[in-house]
C-alpha positions in Angstrom: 0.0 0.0 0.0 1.5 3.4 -1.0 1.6 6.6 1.1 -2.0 8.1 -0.4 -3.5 4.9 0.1 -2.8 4.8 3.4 -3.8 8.0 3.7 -7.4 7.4 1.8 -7.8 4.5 4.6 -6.6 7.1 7.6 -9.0 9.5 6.1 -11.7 6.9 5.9 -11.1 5.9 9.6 -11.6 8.8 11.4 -14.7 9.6 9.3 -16.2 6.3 10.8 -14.8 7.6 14.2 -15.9 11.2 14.1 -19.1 10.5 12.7 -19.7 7.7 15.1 -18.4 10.1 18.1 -20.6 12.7 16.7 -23.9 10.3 17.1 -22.3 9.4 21.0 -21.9 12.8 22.3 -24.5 15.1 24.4 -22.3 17.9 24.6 -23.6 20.1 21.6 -20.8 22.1 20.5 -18.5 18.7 20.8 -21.5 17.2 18.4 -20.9 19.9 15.6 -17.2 20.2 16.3 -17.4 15.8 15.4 -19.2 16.8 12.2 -17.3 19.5 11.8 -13.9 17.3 11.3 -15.7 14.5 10.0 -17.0 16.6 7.0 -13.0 18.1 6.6 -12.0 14.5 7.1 -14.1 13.7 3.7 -13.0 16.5 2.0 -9.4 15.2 2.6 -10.5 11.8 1.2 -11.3 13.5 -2.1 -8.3 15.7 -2.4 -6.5 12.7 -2.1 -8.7 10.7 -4.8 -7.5 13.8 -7.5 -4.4 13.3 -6.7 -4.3 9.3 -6.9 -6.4 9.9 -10.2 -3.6 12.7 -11.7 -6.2 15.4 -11.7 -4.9 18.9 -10.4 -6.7 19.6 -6.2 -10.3 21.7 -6.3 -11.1 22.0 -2.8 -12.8 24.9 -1.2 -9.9 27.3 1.0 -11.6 25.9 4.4 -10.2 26.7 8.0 -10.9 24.1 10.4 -10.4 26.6 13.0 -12.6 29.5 11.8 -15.3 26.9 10.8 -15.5 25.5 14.5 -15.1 29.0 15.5 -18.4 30.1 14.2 -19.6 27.1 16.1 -18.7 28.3 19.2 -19.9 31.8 18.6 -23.5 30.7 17.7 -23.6 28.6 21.0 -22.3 30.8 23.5 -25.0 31.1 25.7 -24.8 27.0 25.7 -21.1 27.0 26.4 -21.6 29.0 29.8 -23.7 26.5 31.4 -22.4 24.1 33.8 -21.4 20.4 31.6 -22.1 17.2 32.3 -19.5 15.0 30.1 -19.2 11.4 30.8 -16.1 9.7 30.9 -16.5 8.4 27.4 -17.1 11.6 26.0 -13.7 12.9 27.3 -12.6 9.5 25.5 -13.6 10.1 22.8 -11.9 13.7 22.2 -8.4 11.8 23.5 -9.2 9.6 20.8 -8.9 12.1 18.2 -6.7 13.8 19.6 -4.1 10.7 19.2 -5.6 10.2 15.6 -4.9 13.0 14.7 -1.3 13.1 16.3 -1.1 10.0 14.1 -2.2 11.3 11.2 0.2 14.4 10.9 3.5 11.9 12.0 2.4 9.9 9.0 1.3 13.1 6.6 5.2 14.7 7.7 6.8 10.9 7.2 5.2 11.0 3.5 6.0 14.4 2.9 9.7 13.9 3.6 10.0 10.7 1.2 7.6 12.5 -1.4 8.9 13.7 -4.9 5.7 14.6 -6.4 5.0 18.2 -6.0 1.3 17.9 -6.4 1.7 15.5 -3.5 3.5 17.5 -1.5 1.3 20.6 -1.6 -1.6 18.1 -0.7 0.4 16.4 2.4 1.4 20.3 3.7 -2.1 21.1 3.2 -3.2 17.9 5.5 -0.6 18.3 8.0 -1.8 21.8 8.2 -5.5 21.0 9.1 -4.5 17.8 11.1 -2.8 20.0 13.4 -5.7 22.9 13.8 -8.0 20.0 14.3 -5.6 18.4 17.0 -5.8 21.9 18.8 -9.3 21.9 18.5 -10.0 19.2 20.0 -7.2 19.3 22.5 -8.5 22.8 23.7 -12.4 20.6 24.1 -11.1 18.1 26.2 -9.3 20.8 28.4 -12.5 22.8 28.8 -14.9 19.5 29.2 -12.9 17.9 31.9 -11.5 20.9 33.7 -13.7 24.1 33.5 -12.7 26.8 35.5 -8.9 26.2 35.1 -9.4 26.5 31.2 -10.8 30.1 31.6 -8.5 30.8 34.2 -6.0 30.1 31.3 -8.1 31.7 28.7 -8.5 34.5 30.6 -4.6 34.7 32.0 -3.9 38.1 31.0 -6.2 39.4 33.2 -5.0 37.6 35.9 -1.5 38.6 35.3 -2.6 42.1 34.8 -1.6 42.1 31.0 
């Protein structure tokens, strides 16, 4: 199996996961921010399809970060109140946070043995979003299982006096 093979099956994976996750979780922002990467997750699988097939990348310029940000700003008033996450939720974000981990140590392996510059623009691209979506849902799984130290963090400066 070549390198964008196993990247179509990676990609395939953590739609299953993200998707699946998506339909687990009671936490409504973590619900979108599953879809969310599930729907960049396919769009990966398809940039990687034109490549496989020769054809140039057409993909939409999307921002993981921006797109879950809009998320967040919509649900605001949902964010503030006090969450109940069970134990499996906070699984599942570790989860993906170690998939995705996975999947940029693979994407920067490829990209260093790559030759292809089509390739290569595609696996920068990936390792790009994998990352945003690693901090995404790193930054979820710090505010679901500890609250009131993640604003004390988000809110540092004011603690500092910055």
């Amino acid at each position: 199996m070549n390198a964008l093979e196993m990247a179509m099956k990676m990609e395939k994976d953590a739609i299953l996961f993200y998707t699946e996750a998506e339909g687990k979780t009671k936490y409504p922002a973590g619900k979108k921010m599953f879809h969310s990467v599930a729907e960049d997750e396919k769009r990966h699988l398809e940039m990687i399809s034109q490549i496989i097939k020769g054809l140039q990348i057409t993909h939409k310029d999307v921002s993981p970060l921006k797109t879950v940000k809009s998320v967040f700003e919509t649900m605001k008033d949902q964010m503030m109140k006090k969450i109940e996450v069970t134990e499996d939720e906070l699984e599942a974000f570790k989860i993906a946070m170690q998939m995705e981990k996975e999947g940029m140590a693979f994407y920067k392996k490829s990209l260093a043995e790559s030759k292809k510059e089509k390739e290569r623009a595609l696996l920068e691209r990936l390792i790009r979003e994998e990352q945003q979506h690693y901090d995404l849902f790193s930054n979820t799984y710090e505010f679901l299982s500890d609250t009131g130290n993640w604003f004390m963090w988000d809110e540092r400066g004011i603690v500092e006096g910055g």
